[in-house]
N, C-alpha and C positions, 0 to 999 in steps of 0.2 A: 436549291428549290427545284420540283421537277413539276409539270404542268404537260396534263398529258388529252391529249385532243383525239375524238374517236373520229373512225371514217366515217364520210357523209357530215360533216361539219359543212354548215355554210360560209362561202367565202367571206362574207361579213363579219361573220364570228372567229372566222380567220384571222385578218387583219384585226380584227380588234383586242386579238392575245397575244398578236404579234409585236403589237403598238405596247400592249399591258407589259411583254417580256425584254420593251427595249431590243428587241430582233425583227430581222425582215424574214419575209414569210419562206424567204428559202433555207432559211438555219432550222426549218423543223425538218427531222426523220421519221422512219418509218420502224414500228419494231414492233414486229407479230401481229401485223395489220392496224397499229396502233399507232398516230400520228404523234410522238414523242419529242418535247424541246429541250434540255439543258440549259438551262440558264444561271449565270448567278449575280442578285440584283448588287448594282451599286448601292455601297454603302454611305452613307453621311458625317462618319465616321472612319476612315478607312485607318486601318493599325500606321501609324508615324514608323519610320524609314529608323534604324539605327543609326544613321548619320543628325537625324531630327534629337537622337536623346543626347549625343555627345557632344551638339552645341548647345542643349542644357546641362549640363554638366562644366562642361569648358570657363566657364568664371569661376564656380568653387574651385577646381583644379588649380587653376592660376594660381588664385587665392591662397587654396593650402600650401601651394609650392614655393610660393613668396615667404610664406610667417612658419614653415615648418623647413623642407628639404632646402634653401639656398643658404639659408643662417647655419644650419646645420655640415654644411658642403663647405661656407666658409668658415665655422671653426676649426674644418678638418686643416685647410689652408693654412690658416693663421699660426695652427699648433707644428707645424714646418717650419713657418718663416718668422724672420726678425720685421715686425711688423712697424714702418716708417709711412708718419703721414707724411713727409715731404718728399723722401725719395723712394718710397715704393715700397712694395715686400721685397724681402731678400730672402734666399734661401741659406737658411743657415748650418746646415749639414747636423742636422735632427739634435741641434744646442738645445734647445725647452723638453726634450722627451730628457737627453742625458743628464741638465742638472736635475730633474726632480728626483733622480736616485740616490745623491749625496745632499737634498734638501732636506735639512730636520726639519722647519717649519711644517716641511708638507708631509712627512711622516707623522709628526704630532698634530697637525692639523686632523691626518684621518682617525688617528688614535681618537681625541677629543671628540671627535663628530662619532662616530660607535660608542663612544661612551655617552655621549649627552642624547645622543638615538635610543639606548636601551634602558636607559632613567627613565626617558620620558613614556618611551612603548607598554614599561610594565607598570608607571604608575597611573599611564592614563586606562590602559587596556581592565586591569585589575579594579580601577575606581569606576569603571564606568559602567564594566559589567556588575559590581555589585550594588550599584546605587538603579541600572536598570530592571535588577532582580526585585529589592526595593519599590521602583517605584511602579513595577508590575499591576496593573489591575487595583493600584489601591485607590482608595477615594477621591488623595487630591494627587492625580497623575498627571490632568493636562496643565492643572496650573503649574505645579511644582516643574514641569519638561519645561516651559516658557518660560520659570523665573530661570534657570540653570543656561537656556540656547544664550540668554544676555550678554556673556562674556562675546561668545561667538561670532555678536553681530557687529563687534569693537573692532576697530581698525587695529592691522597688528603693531603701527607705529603709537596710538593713541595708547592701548595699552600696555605698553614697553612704558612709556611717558607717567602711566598712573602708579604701577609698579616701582619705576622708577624713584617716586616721592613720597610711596609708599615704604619703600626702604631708605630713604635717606634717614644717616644719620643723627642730623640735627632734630626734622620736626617729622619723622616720618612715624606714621602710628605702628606701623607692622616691627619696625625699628626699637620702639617705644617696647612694641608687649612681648618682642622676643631677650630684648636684653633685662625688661624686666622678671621675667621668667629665667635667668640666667642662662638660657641658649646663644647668646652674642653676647660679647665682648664690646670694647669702644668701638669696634670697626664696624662700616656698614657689611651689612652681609653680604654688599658688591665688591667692597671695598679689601675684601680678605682672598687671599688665592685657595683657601680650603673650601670658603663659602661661596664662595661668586657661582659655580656650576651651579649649587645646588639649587642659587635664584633665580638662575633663565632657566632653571626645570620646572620652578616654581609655577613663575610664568604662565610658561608651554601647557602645564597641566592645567590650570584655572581657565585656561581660555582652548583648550582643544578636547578637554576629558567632555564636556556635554555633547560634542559630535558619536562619540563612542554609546556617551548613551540613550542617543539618538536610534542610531544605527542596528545597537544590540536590541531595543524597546524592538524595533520594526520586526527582529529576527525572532522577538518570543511571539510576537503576536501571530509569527505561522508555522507554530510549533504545536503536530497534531492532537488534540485534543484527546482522540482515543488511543493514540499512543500511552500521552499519559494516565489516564482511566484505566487504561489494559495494565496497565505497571501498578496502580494504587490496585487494584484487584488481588494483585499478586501478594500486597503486603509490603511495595516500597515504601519507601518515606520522604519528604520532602528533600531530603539532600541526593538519597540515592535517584529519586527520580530528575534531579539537576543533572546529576553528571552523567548518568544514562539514557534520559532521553534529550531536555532542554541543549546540553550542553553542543552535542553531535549534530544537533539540530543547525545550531548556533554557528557554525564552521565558517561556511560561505561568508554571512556576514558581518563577523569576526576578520575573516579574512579581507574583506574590502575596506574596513574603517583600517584594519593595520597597516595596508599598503596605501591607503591614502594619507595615514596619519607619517608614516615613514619615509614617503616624497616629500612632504612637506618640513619632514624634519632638514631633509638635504635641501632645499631647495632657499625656505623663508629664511630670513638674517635680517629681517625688518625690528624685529623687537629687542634682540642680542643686541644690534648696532647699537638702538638708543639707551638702553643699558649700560653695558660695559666696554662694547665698542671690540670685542676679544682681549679684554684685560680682566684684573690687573695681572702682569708679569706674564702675558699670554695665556693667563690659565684658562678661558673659554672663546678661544681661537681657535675653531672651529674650522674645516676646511672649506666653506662658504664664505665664511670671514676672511680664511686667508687668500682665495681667492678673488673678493672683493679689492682687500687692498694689494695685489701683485696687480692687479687688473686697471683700477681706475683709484688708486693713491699714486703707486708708480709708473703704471703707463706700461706694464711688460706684457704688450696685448698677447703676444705670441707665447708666451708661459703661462697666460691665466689661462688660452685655450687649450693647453696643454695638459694643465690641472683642471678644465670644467670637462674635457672629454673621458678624461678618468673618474670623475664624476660620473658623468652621463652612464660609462660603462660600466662601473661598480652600480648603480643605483639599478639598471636592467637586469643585470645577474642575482641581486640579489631580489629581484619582485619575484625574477621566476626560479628564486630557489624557496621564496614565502608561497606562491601557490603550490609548488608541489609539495609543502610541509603540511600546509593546511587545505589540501584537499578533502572533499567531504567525505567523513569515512563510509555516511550512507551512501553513497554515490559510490564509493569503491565496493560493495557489497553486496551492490544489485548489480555492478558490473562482471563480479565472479559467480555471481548467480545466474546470470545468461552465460 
């Protein structure tokens, strides 16, 4: 702010700019016969010190470094050492990395988890997108999306439990109308090592497919309008304008319900456990499950982090081999366009 005072100014009026500029009267100059002050007013506000934001910050920090990076540091630990609550860790000269190479469990463990990953990816991805296409703009859309989230809102322990009695053999209805349709045999469909996959897929799809068509609903709703118009103009038709404009559209988020639906596939073992438990004859022992029970049936804490780090690092290589797959091709096309 500049406050500029002509010569011949009365000393009154002097001091009283002086007093107005928070300066004494000898901080004015002189420029082109022009009595000139620099000032600049204190603020009431004055801008916080970078030291002021990093002690707001400093408790999330903690925080995240507590429940994220120490857990994280100590599985690295663990997956080293012979891990003894009474006498301590031990270093075991990298015993948990070497047997998991001559472990079948843990090689059929990963087999089983991509296999019951890719059941469940193309039946929920496939169902969900086409019942969002469906339920597109028709009349009864918000009802029918709220009766469908209901699975969703079930606990994944609750509904493994309803599932569960659901297929029981004895009084179980779903039990009831598939062997009376001749698709089962006496055996529960847990109860069979052909069928038991096919029922925690079952599951997985009845209760995770309505997120998909959650997610896919969101992605047509901002799929442009005159894109489509400029394409029926053209003479497409409703399928060719799906997969030409809808579809492409649909990438992104496509790709976020896949990668969330596919952490979750590695991660939950809430509804398998009360299911089948990874039976019968291990046939849906899963490598969650079997890291469940090396972990906390047998206590081999230093081998389950051994197998959950191989986890952790398969599940990261393979997200970022799903977003470079499903990158948006509109997005790669304005980028070779610039």
């Amino acid at each position: 702010m500049q406050t500029t005072l002509t010569n011949g100014i009365a000393e009154g009026q002097l001091t009283n700019a002086a007093k107005l500029a928070n300066v004494s009267k000898d901080q004015f100059r002189m420029s082109n016969g022009i009595r000139v002050i620099d000032y600049q007013p204190t603020s009431r506000h004055a801008a916080p010190s970078n030291r002021y934001y990093l002690w707001l910050i400093l408790p999330a920090v903690i925080v995240l470094a507590c429940i994220t990076l120490y857990p994280f540091f100590w599985l690295i630990w663990m997956s080293f050492h012979k891990v003894d609550m009474m006498r301590g860790d031990i270093w075991n000269n990298f015993a948990n990395w070497r047997r998991l190479l001559g472990d079948r469990s843990f090689g059929n463990g990963w087999y089983l988890l991509l296999k019951y990953s890719a059941m469940c990816m193309i039946m929920e991805v496939g169902l969900g997108v086409l019942l969002a296409v469906i339920l597109n703009r028709s009349k009864y859309e918000k009802a029918l999306v709220t009766l469908f989230l209901m699975p969703m809102m079930m606990a994944p322990v609750v509904a493994g439990l309803v599932w569960y009695y659901l297929y029981n053999s004895t009084f179980g209805w779903y039990h009831w109308l598939m062997q009376s349709a001749g698709i089962l045999g006496e055996k529960s469909i847990l109860g069979d090592t052909g069928t038991a996959m096919w029922g925690i897929v079952i599951v997985d799809v009845w209760q995770w497919t309505p997120l998909i068509i959650l997610i896919t609903l969101a992605g047509m709703k901002r799929v442009p309008r005159d894109q489509l118009e400029a394409s029926m103009v053209d003479g497409a038709g409703d399928w060719r304008n799906f997969f030409q404009i809808t579809l492409p559209n649909l990438y992104p988020f496509l790709l976020i319900a896949i990668l969330l639906r596919f952490m979750d596939n590695f991660r939950f073992i809430d509804a398998l456990l009360v299911l089948t438990g990874g039976g019968p004859a291990n046939s849906t022992k899963i490598l969650p499950t079997y890291l469940f029970d090396v972990s906390f049936q047998f206590f081999k804490l230093g081998r389950g982090a051994a197998i959950a780090l191989t986890l952790l690092l398969v599940t990261i290589i393979l997200g970022m081999i799903l977003v470079k797959v499903f990158e948006s091709p509109a997005g790669k096309v304005n980028q070779e366009g610039n």
